[in-house]
Each structure stands twice: as structure tokens, then as C-alpha cells.
NUKENU-582937 format. One record per residue (C-alpha): residue number from 1; x, y, z; chain. Coordinates in pm, 1 decimal, padded with zeros to 6 digits. Example, Ala and Ser with C-alpha at 12.3 -4.5 7.8 and 13.67 -1.06 7.14 Angstrom:
[rec 1,[01230.0,-00450.0,00780.0],A] [rec 2,[01367.0,-00106.0,00714.0],A] 
// end
This chain:
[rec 1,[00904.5,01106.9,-02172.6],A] [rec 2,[01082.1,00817.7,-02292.4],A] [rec 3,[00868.7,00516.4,-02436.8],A] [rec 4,[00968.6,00173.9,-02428.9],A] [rec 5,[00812.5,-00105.8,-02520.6],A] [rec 6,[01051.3,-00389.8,-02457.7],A] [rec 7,[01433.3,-00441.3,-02440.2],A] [rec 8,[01413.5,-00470.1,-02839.1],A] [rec 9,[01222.9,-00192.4,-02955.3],A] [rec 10,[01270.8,00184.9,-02771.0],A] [rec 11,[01176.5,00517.2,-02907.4],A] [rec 12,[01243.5,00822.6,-02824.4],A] [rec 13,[00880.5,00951.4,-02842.8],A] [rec 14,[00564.6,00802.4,-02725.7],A] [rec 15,[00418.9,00957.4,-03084.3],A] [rec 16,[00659.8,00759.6,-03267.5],A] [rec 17,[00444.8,00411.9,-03188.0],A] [rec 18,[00156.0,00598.3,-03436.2],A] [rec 19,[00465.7,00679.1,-03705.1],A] [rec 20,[00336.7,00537.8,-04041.1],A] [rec 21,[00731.5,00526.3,-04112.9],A] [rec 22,[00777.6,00127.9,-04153.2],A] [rec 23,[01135.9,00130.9,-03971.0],A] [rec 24,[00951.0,00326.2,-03668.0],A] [rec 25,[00566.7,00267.3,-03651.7],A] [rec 26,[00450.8,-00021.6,-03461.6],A] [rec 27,[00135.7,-00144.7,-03591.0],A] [rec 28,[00005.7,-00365.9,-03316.7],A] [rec 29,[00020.7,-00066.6,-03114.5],A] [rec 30,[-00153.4,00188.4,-03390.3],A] [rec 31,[-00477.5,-00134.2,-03457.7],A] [rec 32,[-00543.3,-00157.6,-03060.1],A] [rec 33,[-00595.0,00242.9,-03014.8],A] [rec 34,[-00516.7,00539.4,-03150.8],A] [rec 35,[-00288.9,00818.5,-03054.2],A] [rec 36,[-00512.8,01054.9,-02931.2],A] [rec 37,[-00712.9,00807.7,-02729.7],A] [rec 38,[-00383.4,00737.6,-02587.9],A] [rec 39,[-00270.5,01097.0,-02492.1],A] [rec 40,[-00601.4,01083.3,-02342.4],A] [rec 41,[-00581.5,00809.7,-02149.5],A] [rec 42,[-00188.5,00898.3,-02042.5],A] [rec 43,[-00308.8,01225.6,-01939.2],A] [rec 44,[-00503.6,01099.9,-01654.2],A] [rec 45,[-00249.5,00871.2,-01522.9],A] [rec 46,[00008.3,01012.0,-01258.7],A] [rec 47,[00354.1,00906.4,-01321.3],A] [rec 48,[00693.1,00968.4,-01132.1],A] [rec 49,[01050.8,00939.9,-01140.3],A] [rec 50,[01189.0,00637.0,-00970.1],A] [rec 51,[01479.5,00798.0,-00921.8],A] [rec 52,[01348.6,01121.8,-00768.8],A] [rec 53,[01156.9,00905.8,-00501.5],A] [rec 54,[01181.7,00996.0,-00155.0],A] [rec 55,[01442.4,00738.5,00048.5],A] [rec 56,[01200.0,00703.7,00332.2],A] [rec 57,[00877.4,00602.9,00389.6],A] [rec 58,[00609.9,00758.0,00638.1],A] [rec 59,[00399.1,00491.3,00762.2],A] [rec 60,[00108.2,00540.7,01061.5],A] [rec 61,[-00088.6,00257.1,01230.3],A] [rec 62,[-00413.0,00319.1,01361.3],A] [rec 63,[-00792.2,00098.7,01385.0],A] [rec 64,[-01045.8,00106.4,01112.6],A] [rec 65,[-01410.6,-00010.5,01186.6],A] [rec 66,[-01582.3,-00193.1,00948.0],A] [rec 67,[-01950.4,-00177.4,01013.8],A] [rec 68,[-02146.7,-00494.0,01036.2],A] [rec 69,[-02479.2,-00609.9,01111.3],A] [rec 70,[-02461.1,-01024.8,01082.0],A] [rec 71,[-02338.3,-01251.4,01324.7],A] [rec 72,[-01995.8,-01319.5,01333.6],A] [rec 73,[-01792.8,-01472.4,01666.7],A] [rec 74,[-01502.4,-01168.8,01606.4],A] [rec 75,[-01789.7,-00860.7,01563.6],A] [rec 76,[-01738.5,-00628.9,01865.0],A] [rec 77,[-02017.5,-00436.2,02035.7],A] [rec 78,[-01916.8,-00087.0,02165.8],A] [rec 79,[-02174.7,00105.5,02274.6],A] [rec 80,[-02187.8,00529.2,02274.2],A] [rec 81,[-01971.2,00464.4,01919.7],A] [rec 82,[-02108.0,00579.0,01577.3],A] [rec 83,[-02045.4,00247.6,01432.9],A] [rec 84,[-02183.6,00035.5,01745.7],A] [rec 85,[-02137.6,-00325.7,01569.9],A] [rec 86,[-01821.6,-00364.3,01385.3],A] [rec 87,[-01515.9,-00561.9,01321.0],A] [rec 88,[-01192.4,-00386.6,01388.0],A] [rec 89,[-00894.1,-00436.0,01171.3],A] [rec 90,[-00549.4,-00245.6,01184.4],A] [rec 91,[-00424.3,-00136.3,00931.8],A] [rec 92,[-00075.9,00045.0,00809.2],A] [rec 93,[-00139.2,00353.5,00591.5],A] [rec 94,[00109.5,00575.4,00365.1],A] [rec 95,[00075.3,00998.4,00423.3],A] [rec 96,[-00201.4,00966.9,00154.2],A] [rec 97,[-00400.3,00701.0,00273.8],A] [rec 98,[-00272.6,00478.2,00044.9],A] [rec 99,[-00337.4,00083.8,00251.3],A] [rec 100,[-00047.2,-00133.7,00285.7],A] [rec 101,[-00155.2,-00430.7,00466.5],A] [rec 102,[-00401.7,-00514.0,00736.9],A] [rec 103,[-00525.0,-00748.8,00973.8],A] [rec 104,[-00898.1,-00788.7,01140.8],A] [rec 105,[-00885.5,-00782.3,01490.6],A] [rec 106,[-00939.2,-01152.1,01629.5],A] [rec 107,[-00926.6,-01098.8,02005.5],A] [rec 108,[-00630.6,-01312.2,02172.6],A] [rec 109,[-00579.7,-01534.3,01811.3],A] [rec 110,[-00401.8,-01233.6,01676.6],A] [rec 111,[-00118.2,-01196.3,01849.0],A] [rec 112,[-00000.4,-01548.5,01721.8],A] [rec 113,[00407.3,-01406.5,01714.2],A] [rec 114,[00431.5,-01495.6,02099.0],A] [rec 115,[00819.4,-01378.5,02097.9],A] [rec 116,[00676.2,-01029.6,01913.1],A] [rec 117,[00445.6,-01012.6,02232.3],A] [rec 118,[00715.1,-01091.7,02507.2],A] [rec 119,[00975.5,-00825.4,02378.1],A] [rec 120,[00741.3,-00552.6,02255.3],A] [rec 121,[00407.6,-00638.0,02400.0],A] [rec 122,[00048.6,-00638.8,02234.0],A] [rec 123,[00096.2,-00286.1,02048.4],A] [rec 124,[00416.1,-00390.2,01947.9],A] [rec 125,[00322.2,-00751.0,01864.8],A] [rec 126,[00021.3,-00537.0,01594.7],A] [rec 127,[00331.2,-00348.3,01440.1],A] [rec 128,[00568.3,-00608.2,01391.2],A] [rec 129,[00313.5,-00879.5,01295.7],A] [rec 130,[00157.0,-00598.9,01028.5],A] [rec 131,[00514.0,-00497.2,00945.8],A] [rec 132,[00597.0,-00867.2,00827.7],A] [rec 133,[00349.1,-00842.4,00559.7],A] [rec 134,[00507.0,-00543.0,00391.3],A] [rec 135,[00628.3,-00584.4,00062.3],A] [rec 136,[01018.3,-00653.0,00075.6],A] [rec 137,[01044.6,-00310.1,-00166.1],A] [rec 138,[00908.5,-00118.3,00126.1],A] [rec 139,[01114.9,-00289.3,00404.9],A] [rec 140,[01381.6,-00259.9,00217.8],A] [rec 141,[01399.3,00145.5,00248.2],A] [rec 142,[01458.6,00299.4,00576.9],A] [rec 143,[01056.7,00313.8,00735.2],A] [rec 144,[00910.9,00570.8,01003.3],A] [rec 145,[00611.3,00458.5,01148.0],A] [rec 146,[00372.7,00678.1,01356.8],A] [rec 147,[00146.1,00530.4,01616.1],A] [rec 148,[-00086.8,00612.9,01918.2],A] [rec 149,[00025.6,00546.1,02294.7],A] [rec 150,[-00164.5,00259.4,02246.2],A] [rec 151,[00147.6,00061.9,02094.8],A] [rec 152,[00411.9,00221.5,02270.9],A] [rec 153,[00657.1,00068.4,02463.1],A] [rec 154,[01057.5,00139.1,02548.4],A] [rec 155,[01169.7,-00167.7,02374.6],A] [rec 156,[00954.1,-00112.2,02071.7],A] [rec 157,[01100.0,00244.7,02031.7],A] [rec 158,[01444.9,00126.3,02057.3],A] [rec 159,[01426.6,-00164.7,01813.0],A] 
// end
């Protein structure tokens, strides 16, 4: 693993940082924590090659229900459900579960991309409003997204 700290000061070694060699050692770095607390920390922390990423990204759309009891004008009421009084939000999920964005479910006030609605209709409107709110690093990659018959339509699949 290469460390780097900066544009101005890169070694080859993480262990280097804790080097009591003054042309190496870096002794902000050696006060704040030591080594070992460091490799112990760093050992719990995933990392990955950037440039080993996958080119594509796997994205599904689907409900979540958030349970709640108060009042609120945009809590729905569905009975024979485990979660009878909830809000609904969609949301747009990696393979992992990882959230990307969402939205709460606001009855008609959602769809508020009327030209989204008229090519793709309401599923489609969801997608492409949620799909807006992506970061611009995860638009920018080629995206597959995975949804229920619920949000299907021709033109939606084409575009």
C-alpha cells in the first residue's frame, strides 16, 4: 500500500509516518496516534482499487415502509400489511444495499417532472425523478437499473 499524505510529502510505506529518521518521520502524525493503533484501526477499514472498479453499476428500485404512528397528511393506511401505518419512500439501492437517494412518497405532489410523466409515465416519472439526484460520478458510468412491472413501460425501456 502506498501512503500519501499530500502532493508534498509521499512514502512508500504507511510505517514510514512512525520513522524516528528526521528526513522521513512525520511527527504530527506519530503525537496524534501511534502505529499500532493505526494498523488497528486500518485493519478494519475496507479499501479498493479505483482502478480495478467495475465500469457499471447495478442499481434496483423498489418501496421501503417506514413505520409511523403520528399524524402526518402523507402517512398511508394499508390494511392486512405488517407495517399497517407508514410512509412510503422509494428508494434506489446498489447490489449490497448500499442507499443512493430517495424520495417519500407524497401522493400526486411527487411526480412534479410533468414531461418525465407524459413520456414514461408514473413508474417512469419515480426513476427518472430519483435518477436526477444521483451523484454525477455515478451517472457518469454506464447504469443498469432493475425494477418491478410496476415502472415498466416501452418508452422507459427504450430510453
Amino acid at each position: 500500500m502506498r501512503a500519501n499524505t499530500g502532493r508534498y510529502h509521499t512514502l512508500p510505506s504507511c510505517r514510514l509516518y512512525w520513522s524516528l529518521d528526521a528526513d522521513v518521520g512525520v511527527e504530527l502524525i506519530a503525537k496524534a496516534m501511534s502505529r499500532d493503533t493505526f494498523e488497528e484501526i486500518l485493519r478494519f477499514l475496507p479499501s479498493t482499487d479505483n482502478q480495478a472498479l467495475n465500469k457499471d453499476q447495478h442499481i434496483s428500485l423498489d418501496e421501503a415502509m417506514i413505520e409511523y404512528f403520528g399524524r402526518n397528511g402523507c402517512k398511508q393506511c394499508i390494511r392486512n400489511k405488517p407495517v399497517r401505518f407508514r410512509f412510503k419512500a422509494w428508494c434506489l439501492n446498489s447490489p449490497l444495499g448500499y442507499l443512493a437517494t430517495f424520495d417519500v412518497y407524497q401522493g400526486t405532489a411527487f411526480g412534479l417532472n410533468r414531461h418525465y410523466e407524459e413520456r414514461f409515465g408514473k413508474g417512469g416519472d419515480t426513476l427518472m425523478i430519483l435518477f436526477e439526484k444521483l451523484p454525477s460520478h455515478i451517472k457518469d458510468i454506464p447504469v443498469r437499473f432493475y425494477f418491478d412491472n410496476d415502472f415498466t413501460s416501452l418508452p422507459l425501456v427504450n430510453h
